[in-house]
N, C-alpha and C positions, 0 to 999 in steps of 0.2 A: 498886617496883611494876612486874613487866612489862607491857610495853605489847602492846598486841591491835593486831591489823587489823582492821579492816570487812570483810564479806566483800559481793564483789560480784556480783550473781546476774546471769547473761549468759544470757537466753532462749535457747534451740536454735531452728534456722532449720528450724523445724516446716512438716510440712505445708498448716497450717493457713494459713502465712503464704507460702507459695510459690504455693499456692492465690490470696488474695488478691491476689499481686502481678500472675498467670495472668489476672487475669479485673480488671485495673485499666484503666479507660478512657485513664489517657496511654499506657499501652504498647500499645493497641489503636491508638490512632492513632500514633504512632510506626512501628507497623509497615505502615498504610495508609499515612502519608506516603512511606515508602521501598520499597513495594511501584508507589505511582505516579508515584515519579521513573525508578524503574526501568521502569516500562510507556512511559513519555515515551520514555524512553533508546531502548526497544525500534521504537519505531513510527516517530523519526526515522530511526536508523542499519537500514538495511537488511539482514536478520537473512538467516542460513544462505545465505549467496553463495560465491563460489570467493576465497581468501584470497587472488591475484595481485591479481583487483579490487581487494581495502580496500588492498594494498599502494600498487598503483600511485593511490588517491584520496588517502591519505594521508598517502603518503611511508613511511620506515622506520620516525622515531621513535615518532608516534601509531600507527603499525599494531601495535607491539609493547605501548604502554599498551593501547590499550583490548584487545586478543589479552589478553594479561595478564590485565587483568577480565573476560575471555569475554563481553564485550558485541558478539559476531557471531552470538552466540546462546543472546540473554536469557533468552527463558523456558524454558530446556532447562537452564540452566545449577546450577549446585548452591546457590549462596550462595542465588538466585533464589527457588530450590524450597523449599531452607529457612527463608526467611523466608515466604511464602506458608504453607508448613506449622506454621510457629509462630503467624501469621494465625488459621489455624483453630483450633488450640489457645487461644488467647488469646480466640478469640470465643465457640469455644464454654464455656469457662471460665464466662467473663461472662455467657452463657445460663443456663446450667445454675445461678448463683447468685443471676440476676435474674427469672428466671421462674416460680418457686414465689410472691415475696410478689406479684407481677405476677400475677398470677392468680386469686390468693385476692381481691387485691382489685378485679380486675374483677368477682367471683362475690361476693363480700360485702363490699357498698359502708359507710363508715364515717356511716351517714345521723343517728346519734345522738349527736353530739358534744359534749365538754363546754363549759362558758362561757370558759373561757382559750381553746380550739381557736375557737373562731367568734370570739372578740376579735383574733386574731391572722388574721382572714380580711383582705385587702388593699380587700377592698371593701363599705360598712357605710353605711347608712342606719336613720333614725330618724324614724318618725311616731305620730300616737294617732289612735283611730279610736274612732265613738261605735256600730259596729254591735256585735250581738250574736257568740259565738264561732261558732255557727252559717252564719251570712250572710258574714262576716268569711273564714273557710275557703272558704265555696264560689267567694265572689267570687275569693280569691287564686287557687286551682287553676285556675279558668277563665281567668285572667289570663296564667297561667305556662301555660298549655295553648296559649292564642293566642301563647305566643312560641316553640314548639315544646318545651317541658320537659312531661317526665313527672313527675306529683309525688304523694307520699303525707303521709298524715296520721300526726306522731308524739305521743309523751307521757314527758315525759321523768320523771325519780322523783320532782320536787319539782311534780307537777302539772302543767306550764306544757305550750303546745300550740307543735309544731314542726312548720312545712313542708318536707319537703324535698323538692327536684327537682333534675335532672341532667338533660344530656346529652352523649353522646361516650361513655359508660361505655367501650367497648372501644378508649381509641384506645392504650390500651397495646399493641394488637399490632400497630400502626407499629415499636414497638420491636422486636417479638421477631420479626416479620419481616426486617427491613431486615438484624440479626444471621443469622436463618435463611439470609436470600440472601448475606451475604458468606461464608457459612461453605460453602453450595452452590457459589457460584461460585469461590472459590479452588480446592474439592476436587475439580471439574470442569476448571480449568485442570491441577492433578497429573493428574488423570487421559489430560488431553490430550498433556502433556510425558511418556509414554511410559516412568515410573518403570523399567520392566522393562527398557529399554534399555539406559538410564541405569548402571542396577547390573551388566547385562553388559559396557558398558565398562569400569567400576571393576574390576568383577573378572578381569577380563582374556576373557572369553569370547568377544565378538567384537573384531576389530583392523579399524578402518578401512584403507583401503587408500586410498594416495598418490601412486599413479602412474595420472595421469589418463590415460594416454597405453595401458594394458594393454589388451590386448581383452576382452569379458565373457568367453570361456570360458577366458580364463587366470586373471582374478580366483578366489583360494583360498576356500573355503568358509569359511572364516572372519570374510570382507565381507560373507558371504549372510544375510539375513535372512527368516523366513517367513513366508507369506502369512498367517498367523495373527496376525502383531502384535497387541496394541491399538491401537497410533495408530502414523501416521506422516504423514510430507508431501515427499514429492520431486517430482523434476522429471525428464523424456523429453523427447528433440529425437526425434520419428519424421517421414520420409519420407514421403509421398502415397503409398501401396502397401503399406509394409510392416504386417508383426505385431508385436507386443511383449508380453513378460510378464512384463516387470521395471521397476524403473526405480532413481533415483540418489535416493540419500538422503546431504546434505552433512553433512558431521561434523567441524567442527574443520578442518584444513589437507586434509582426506580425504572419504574418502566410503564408502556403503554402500550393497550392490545389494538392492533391497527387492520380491523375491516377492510380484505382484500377484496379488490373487482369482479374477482372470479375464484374459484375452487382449485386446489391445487394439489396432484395427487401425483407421489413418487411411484414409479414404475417398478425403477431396479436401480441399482447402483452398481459400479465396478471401479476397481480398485487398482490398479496395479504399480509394480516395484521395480528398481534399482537394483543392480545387484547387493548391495550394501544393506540393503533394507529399505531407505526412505523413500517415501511414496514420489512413484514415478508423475502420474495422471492420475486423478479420478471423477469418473463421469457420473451422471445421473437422466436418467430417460423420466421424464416427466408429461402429464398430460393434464392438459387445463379444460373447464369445462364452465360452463354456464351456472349460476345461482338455480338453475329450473334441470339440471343434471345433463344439460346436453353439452358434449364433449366436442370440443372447436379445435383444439391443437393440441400435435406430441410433436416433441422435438429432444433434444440431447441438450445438458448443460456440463459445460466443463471449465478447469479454471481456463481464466481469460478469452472463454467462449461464452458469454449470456445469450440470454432466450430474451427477446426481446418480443410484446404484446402491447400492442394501444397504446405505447411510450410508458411500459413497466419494463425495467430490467430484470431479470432473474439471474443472481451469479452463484456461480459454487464457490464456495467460502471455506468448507471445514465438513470431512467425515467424522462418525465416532460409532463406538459398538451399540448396539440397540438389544439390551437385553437375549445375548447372546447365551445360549445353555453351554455351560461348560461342565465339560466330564471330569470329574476328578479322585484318583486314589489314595485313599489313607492308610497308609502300613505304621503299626504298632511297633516302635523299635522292641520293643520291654517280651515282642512276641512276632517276631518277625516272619515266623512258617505260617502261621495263620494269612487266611486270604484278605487282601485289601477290602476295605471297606470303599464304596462307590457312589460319590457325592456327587450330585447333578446341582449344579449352582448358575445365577450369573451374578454381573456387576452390582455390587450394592446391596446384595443381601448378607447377611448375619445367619451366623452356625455357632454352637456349642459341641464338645469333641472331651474326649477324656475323661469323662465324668463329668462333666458343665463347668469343670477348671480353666478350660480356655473357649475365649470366642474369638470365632475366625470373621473378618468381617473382609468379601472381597471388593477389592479396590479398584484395579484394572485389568482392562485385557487389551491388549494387542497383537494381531497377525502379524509382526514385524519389528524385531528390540534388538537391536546393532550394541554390541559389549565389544571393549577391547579385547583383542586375543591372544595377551600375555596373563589377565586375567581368569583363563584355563588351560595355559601351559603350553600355548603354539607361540612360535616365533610371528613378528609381523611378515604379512605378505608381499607379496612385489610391490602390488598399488596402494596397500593403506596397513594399518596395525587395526584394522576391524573386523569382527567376523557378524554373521546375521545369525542367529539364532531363532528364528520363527515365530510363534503365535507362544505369547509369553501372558500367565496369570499372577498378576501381585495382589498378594491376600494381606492383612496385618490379624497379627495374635494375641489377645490380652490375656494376661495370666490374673486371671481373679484374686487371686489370694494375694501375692506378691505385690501387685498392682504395675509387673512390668509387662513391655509390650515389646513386639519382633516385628521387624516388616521382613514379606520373605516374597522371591521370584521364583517362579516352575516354569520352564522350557518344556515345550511339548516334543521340540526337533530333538534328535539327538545329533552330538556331536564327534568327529574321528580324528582321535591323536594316537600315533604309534600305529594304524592298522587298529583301533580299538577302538569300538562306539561307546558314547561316554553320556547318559542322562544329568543334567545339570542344574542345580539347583541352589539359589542366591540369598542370603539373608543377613540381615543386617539389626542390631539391638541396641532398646534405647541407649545415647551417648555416642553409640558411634557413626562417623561419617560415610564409611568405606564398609562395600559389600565383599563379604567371607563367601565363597563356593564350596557345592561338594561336588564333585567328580566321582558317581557312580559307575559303573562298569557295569551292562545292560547283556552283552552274548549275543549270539547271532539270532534270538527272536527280541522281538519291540517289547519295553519293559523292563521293570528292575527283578521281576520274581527269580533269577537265578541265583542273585546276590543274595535278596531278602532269604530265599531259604539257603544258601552258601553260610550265612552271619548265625541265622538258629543251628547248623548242626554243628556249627566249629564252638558257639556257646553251650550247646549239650555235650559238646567232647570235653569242656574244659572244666563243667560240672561234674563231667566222670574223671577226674580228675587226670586228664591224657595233657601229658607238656606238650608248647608249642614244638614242633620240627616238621621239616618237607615231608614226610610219609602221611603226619595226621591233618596237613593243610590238605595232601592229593587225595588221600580217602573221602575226605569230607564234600571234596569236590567234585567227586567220581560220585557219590551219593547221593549230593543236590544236582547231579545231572540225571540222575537216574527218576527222579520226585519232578523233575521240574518237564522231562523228556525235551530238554537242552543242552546237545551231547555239542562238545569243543575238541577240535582236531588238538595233534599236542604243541602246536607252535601257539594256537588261540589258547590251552589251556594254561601255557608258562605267562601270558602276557594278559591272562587275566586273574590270576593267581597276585601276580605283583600291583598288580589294580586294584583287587580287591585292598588290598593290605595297605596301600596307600590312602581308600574312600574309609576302611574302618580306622585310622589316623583321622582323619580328617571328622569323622562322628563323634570324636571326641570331645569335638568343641562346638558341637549340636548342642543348643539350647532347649530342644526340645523332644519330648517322648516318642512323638511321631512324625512321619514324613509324607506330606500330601504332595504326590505327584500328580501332574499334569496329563490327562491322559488323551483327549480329543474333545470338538467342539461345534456347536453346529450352530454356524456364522448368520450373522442378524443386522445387515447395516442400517444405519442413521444417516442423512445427509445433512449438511449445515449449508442452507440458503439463503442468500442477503438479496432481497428484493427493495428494488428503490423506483420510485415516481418523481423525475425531474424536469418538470415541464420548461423550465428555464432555460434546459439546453440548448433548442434551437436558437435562441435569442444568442447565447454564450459561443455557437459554432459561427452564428453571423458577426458576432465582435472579435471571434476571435480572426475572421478573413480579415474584415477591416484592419483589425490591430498589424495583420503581417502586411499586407499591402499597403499601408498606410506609410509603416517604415519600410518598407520598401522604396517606395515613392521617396520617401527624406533622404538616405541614403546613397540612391544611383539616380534620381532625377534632380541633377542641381540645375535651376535657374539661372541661366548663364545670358548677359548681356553686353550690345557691345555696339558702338556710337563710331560713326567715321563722320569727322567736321570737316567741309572744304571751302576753302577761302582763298582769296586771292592776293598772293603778295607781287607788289610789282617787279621788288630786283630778284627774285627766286623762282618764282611760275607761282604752282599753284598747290600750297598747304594744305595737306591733308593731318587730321591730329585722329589718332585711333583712340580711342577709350573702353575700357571694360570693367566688369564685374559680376560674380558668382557670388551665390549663397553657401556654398561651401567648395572645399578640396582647391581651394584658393591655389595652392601650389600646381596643380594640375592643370590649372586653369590658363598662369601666367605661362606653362609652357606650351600651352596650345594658343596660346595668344602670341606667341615670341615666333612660333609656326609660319602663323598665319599672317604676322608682320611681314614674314620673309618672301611669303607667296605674294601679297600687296605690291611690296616692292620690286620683286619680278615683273609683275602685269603691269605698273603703275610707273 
């Protein structure tokens, strides 16, 4: 007899079931989970910055994983977009196959149910009542009316008389909301992340450009981007004076020049401080103006105050010095009576000094450099152990020959320990971590010249071969007051006698021949503005109502029902059987039904 197979019938992966699987609530949450691990990710790690930063914060290997996952910039990125896109796919899935019987049955309530459907209610009471069906009805309606239900009178096919009442009828559109708004607000977020860019990078149409160092009118048209976009968000450093009608848009290790709507020219900037130093506010008066040079709006921009135009944001972001001229004095230790030499500099430029042995190359400037104040010999204060030290210049020194290098600070403020104004001055050599001061002793006019010539005549007494003692420290002092016409009462001249002698200790271990002070500055600011184009908002302001109203509605609108059966028993009167049910807070519910038993049975 040959023998058969069974044959095995292997459904097709039908529409029908892809559909299903599209609109199944774990993969909706599945993809909300990893849409806001991903928004976490996004809102710690600091999104679309210059890739040297994440280099230098996180070293090589981390900079390379998370570069890797394009976690410098989350919500722009593809994986990101696609799961967000598949979001709304899957959500609205789930709409579009929960919302027809959701509807029907908000619009036609199921008020006549069978006797298995109410035995299977979670909440059921049973009393007999001697009134007529007449009295019996109006009593219950009134009853369920004082407890906020609307109720009508039924009849079911076998006779018997059915109350029903409800309320909450609509709180199904908690549901279809709360879905409406996530399926808005994901499609508002694509809409934000700039899909059309996105596929011009894929396709090769624009090429970021990666040489930050180019000038704008060498960048290729192929960085340029036009004022037409739908979205963007870059950032401009503009000067106090100038115009602008681009700005930087970061892309990966690169960047893109993003053609603004309109012209953009900083007014003025203002700054102001803490007592501590750190910046308190800082503002920017701005005025926009038309491509044809006609000027349409000034307004103020401040942090967490944007200037808002045509649904462009303008925010302040970040100040910084703008080629600010700074004064500064060179004294010769090796010739210290000689007069300073007087260097007009600012940020970024390169100097040679000492015969072309050292280049000074300056680095920063700040109105504002908060140092501990155990650091120059105060105790800490009542509120903090900091003191502000003012408009501070950090230069670095290469010694040519040697091939070693200093970084050093100049203080332009001076500062008062003991009754004694003290110029201060911070440097630090390669290998070491920790910055070394010198505590000059300045006199009662601004400057070091009474010191610098105090150090040359006490080094020509000591060439004339005169031992150190109090007689030839006071002549030499009473000398360089006489040169310097910087006369010191005799309480200032004992307390700068021991100053000195403490600052020429401390030159000891000066690394270097000369001593470039800090002398005054004439102030240049930059403002740093992040202008963005997100047309998505409004979309994202309307899902986000939905979204709270939605839970709203889930939360305090429960759907509460409830079924009064009357029938007739002949040796008891006349059975009534209560039945109920809520879609939530179940508990709350049976004691407002335990209530409401109690009122029944009073009237009834």
């Amino acid at each position: 007899m040959p023998e058969t197979q069974a044959c095995v019938y292997t459904e097709p992966l039908s529409f029908r079931i892809v559909f299903r699987v599209l609109g199944s609530m774990r993969l909706a949450v599945h993809l909300l989970l990893f849409v806001a691990i991903a928004s976490i990710i996004g809102t710690i790690l600091p999104q679309q910055e210059v890739y040297t930063d994440y280099l230098h914060q996180f070293g090589t290997f981390w900079f390379n994983v998370f570069g890797n996952l394009d976690l410098y910039d989350v919500y722009r990125c593809g994986w990101y977009m696609g799961i967000v896109a598949f979001l709304i796919v899957s959500t609205t899935v789930c709409v579009f196959r929960n919302a027809p019987p959701m509807l029907r049955e908000m619009r036609h309530v199921r008020s006549n149910p069978s006797d298995s459907f109410l035995e299977s209610r979670p909440v059921q009471f049973e009393y007999f009542s001697s009134k007529s069906d007449t009295e019996s009805i109006q009593s219950a309606i009134a009853t369920l009316g004082d407890f906020g239900y609307q109720a009508r009178v039924l009849k079911t096919p076998t006779g018997d008389t059915v109350i029903f009442a409800q309320k909450g009828r609509f709180y199904r559109t908690g549901y279809l909301l709360t879905h409406v708004g996530i399926i808005l607000f994901c499609a508002g977020a694509l809409y934000n992340a700039n899909l059309p860019l996105k596929w011009a990078e894929w396709t090769g149409t624009v090429h970021p450009e990666k040489n930050f160092d180019l000038p704008l009118s060498k960048i290729p048209q192929s960085s340029w981007l036009s004022a037409s976009s739908s979205a963007f968000r870059g950032i401009i450093t503009i000067p106090v004076g100038q115009t602008v009608n681009a700005m930087f848009e970061l892309v990966g290790d690169g960047f893109l020049v993003q053609h603004l709507p309109f012209m953009l020219r900083l007014d003025a900037f203002r700054v102001t401080h803490y007592s501590n130093g750190l910046a308190k506010d800082f503002v920017s008066t701005i005025s926009l103006y038309h491509h044809d040079g006609k000027k349409f709006k000034t307004g103020i921009v401040r942090v967490n105050h944007p200037m808002s135009v045509d649904g462009v944001q303008i925010y302040q972001s970040s100040y910084s010095d703008s080629a600010s001229k700074l004064h500064l004095h060179n004294y010769l230790l090796s010739a210290p009576a000689l007069p300073p030499a007087t260097i007009s500099t600012s940020v970024g430029e390169h100097l040679k000094t000492f015969g072309s042995q050292y280049a000074i190359s300056i680095t920063d400037f700040k109105t504002q450099n908060v140092i501990p104040r155990k650091a120059v010999g105060l105790s800490p204060g009542p509120d903090h152990g900091m003191i502000n030290m003012g408009p501070t210049v950090s230069y670095l020194v290469n010694n040519d020959r040697d091939h070693t290098w200093i970084i050093l600070k100049s203080y332009m403020k001076a500062f008062s320990r003991h009754g004694e104004a003290y110029r201060l001055i911070g440097f630090r050599e390669n290998g070491s971590s920790a910055y070394h001061y010198l505590t000059i002793p300045q006199g009662q006019k601004d400057g070091i010249h009474l010191f610098m010539r105090y150090l040359s005549d006490l080094e020509q007494a000591a060439r004339n071969g005169e031992n150190a003692s109090k007689t030839v420290f006071i002549s030499n002092l009473k000398k360089a007051e006489a040169q310097t016409q910087v006369f010191l009462t005799p309480h200032e001249m004992d307390v700068f006698l021991q100053s000195s002698l403490k600052a020429m200790q401390e030159l000891r271990a000066y690394p270097l021949p000369f001593l470039t002070v800090f002398h005054d500055y004439d102030l240049h600011w930059s403002a740093g503005l992040e202008i963005t184009r997100y047309p998505g908002m409004k979309v994202i302001y309307v899902a986000c109502f939905a979204l709270v109203f939605g839970i709203f509605i889930l939360f305090y609108v429960p759907r509460r029902r409830i079924w009064i059966q009357m029938s007739e028993d002949h040796d008891k009167g006349r059975r009534l059987k209560l039945f109920g049910d809520s879609s939530r807070n179940e508990e709350d519910f049976h004691r407002d039904m335990e209530e409401l038993n109690d009122k029944l049975q009073e009237k009834l």
